[in-house]
N, C-alpha and C positions, 0 to 999 in steps of 0.2 A: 612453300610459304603458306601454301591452305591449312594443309595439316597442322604448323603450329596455330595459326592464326588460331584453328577449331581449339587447338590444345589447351591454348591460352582462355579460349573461353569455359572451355570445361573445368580449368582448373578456378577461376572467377566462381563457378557456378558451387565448385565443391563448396570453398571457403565460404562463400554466402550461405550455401543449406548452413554449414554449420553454425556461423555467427549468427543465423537468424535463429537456429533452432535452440544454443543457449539463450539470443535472448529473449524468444516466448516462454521459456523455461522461468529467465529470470523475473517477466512480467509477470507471470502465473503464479508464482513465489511472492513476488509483492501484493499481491491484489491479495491473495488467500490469507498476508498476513494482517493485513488492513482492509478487509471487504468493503467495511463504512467512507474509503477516500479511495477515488481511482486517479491511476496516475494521470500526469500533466503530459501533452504533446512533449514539452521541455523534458522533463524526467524520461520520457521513453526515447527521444534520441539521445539523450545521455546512460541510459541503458544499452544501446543499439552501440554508440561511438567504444564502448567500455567491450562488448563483445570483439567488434569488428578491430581492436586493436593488437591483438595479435598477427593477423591475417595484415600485417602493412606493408606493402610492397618495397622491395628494396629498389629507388629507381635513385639515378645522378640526375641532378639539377645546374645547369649549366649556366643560368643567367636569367634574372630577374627583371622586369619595368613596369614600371607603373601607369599606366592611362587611363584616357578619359573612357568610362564605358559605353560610349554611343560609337566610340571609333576606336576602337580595339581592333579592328579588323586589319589597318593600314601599318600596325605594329607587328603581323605575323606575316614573314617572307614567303608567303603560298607562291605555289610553281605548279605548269597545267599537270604534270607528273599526278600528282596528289588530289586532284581537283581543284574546285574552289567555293569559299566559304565568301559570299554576301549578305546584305540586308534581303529581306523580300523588297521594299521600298526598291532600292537601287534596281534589283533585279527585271523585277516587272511592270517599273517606273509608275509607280503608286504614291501614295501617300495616306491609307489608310493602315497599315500593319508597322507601325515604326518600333515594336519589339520583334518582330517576329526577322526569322534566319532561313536563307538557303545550301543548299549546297549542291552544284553540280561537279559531277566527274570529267574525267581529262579528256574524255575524245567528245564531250560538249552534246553527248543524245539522253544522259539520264540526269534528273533533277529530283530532288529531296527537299520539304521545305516544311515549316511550320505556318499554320496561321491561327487565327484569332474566329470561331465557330458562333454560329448564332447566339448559343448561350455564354460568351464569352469564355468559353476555356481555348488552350490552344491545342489545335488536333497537327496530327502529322501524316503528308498527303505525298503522292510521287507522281513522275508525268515522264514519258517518253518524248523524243525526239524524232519527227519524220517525215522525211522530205520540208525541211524548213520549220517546222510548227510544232508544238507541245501537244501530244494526244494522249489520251487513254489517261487522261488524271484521276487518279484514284484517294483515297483515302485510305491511313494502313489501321485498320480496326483493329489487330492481330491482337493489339495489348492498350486498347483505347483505356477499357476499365481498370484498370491496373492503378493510373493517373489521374492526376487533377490537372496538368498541364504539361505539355509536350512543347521541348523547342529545341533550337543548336542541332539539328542533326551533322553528321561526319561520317560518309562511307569509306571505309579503307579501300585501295586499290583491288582485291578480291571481287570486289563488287558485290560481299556477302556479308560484309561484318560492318555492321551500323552500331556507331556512336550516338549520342542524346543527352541533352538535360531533361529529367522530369522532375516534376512534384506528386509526392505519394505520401502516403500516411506512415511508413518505412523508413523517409530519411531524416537525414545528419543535421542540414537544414533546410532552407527554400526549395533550393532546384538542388537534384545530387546528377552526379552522371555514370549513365547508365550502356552495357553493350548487349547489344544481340545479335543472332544471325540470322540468314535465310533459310530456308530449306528449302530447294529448288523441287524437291520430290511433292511435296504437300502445300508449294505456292505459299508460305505464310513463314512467319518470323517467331524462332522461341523465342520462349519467355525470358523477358530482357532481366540483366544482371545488374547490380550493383556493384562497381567494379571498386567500391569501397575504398581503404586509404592508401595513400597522402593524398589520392585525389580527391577527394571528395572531403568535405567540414561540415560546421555547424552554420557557417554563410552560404552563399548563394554559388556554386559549381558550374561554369555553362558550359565551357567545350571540354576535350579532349582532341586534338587535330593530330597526325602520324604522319610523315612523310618516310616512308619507308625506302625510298632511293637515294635520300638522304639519311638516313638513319635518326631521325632528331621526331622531337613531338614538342606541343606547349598546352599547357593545362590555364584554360582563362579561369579565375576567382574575383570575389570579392573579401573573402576572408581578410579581415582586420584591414579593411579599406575604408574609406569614406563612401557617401552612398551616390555620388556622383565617378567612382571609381574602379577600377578593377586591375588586378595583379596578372602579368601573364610570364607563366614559366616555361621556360626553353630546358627540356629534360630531353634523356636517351631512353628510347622506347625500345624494351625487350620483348624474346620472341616467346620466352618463360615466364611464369613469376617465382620471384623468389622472396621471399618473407623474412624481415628481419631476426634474429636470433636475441631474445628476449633475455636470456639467463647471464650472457656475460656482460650487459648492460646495467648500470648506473640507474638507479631510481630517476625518473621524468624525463629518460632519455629514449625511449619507443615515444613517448608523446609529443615531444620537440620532433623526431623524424615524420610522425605522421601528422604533427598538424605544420609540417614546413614552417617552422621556426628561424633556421642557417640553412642557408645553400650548399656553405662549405660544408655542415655537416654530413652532405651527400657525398662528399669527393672522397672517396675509400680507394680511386685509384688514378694517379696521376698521368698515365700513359693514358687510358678511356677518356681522362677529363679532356687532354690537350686534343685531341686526336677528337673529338667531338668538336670542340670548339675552333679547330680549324675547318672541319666539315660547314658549320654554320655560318664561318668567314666567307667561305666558296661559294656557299649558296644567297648571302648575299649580295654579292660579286656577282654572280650570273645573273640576279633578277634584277641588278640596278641594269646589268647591261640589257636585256630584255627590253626593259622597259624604256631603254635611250632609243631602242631600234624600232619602237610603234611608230604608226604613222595619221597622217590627218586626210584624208585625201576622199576629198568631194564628189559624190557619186552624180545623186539630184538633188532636190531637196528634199527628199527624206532619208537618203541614203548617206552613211558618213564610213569609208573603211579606215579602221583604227590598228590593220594589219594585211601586209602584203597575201595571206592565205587567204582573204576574203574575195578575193578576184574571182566570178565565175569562168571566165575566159583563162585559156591558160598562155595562149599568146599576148595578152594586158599583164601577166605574171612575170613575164621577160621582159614588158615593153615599159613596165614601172621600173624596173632596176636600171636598164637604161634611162628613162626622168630621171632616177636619182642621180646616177653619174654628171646629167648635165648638169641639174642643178647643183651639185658639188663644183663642178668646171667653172661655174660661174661664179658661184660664192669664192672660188680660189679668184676669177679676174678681177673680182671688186675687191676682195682684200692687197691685189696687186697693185690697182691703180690706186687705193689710197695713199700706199708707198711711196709711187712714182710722184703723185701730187703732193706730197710732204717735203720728197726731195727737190723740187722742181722748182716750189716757191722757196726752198730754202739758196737752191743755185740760180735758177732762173736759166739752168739748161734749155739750149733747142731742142736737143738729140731727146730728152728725155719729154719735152714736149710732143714730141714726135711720136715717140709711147707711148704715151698717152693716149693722142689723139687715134692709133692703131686698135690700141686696149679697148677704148669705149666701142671703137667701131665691131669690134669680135664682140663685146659684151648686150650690144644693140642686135646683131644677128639672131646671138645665141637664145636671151631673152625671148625672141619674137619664134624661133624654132619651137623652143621649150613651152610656150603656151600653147602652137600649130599641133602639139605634139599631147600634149595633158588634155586637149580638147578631143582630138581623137580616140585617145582613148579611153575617155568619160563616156563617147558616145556609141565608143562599138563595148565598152560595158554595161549601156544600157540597152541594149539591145541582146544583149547574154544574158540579162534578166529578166527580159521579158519574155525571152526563150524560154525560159525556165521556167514561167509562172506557167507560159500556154501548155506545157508539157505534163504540169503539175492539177493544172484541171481539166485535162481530159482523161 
């Protein structure tokens, strides 16, 4: 999966030399014929969109929605597979970066994030994970100068190929999105690519996100939105690019595929289409389930775990799934004895009074166990944390 991953970026890179080098060509051309008027920011990415139009990627587009752009994030079904994409706000419970985007990876020790730099641009920074705590934060300078503003980063599962929105003097419009990789050899990142169209427009471009275990991606925009809004597309991410074929096409028919005009105009194959769209079905099936199975469960008062993996003890790890059992037991006896007590006052049975009065007597037991039992194991896991912290500063 390296290999193409690289592949993919090389061939990114080819098309870009080229679409950039017609259209320095073609700007060099206009200036020389009009030396007295230089072009407009406008005129030169409409020169840039006009090159980079042949170079369109052929991708399926699977499904469209519309949202609010502050919470776009709660409309893409991320799974830890893939990482995951936050505010900085949410992440590092702030409230001064309310543009600004993270992104941690799936085993929860690397973090990618943008922020907002003394002179108000935004720079892109990364931080380690260890023993507990964020280290080694760094700032990635590799292609600071490049841009005017850096955000939305997305590392692919490789852990080499970083997605981004910038702002540069080069794009389509606002923010374009942009890929690059690592080089583990030389510690630093090439020089980021333009991954050009249909992703990228004359609006505002912020993610690109890949789940490659699932095979699906979604491309966020603003293109032809209102300015409180943003578009997010559910496409099938390839391991090639392939370029549309320009010659047997209809006049404004590469334009509609690249500036995502129809969805349906993507569906060139009915078997890929259905066969993706069930893929997306399953994966939102798994993460509604997921997310039935988190939990709430009160450490101290600072501590809140939101998942059974968070338990440092691994005897508190066996001894919550038991809690849960009871607590199921119990939720089963109070859903019994409302029964009993519906039919009871409907009969005015003994016998069924008699259940009753049994019923509450197990539900009073069990109750009174299930707290003996949730307290102890609050409290031999707080003592496995503080295990941990004394271990962690010596």
């Amino acid at each position: 999966m390296l290999k193409k991953r690289f592949l993919y970026f090389i061939l990114i890179l080819l098309s870009a030399n080229m679409s950039f080098n017609v259209h320095a060509q073609k700007s060099k051309t206009a200036n020389k014929a009009t030396p007295t008027v230089k072009n407009t920011a406008q005129e030169e990415a409409k020169m840039l969109y006009e090159t980079m139009l042949s170079s369109t990627e052929q991708i399926m587009i699977i499904d469209s929605v519309i949202v609010d752009k502050n919470d776009f994030i709660n409309s893409i079904p991320q799974t830890k597979e893939s990482g995951t994409v936050n505010t900085y706000n949410n992440f590092w419970n702030v409230t001064d970066q309310p543009q600004s985007y993270t992104y941690i990876n799936e085993f929860g020790n690397k973090i990618f994030f943008s922020k907002t730099d003394e002179t108000g641009r935004s720079r892109l920074y990364t931080a380690d994970k260890l023993n507990g705590k964020w280290t080694d934060l760094k700032r990635i300078s590799d292609f600071d100068d490049e841009f005017d503003d850096i955000n939305n980063p997305f590392m692919m599962s490789d852990g080499i190929t970083l997605y981004f929105a910038g702002k540069s003097k080069d794009n389509l419009g606002g923010y374009d999105i942009y890929v690059t990789m690592y080089d583990a050899d030389s510690a630093r990142f090439y020089k980021p690519q333009n991954i050009g169209l249909p992703y990228n427009s004359t609006g505002n471009d912020y993610y690109c996100i890949i789940n490659e275990f699932d095979s699906l991606g979604w491309l966020v925009t603003d293109r032809r939105q209102p300015e409180s809004k943003v578009c997010i597309y559910t496409f099938v991410p390839s391991a090639s690019r392939t370029v549309y074929d320009e010659a047997d096409m209809e006049t404004g028919t590469l334009e509609a595929l690249a500036d995502i005009r129809s969805i349906k105009a993507t569906w060139t194959d009915e078997n890929k289409l259905n066969e993706a769209k069930s893929r997306l079905a399953k994966l939102i099936k798994r993460k509604n389930v997921s997310e039935s199975n988190l939990i709430s469960f009160i450490v101290n008062d600072k501590t809140i775990y939101t998942s059974p993996d968070e338990f440092k003890s691994e005897t508190n790890k066996k001894r919550f799934n038991q809690l849960c059992q009871m607590k199921l037991q119990a939720k089963d006896i109070c859903l019994k004895l409302d029964k009993l007590r519906e039919e009871y006052i409907a009969a005015e049975n003994s016998i069924l009074g008699k259940e009753i009065i049994k019923a509450e007597n197990q539900l009073e037991q069990l109750t009174l166990y299930i707290r003996a039992f949730e307290k102890e194991i609050r409290n031999t896991e707080n003592i496995a944390i503080n295990n941990n912290k004394k271990k962690e500063d010596k």
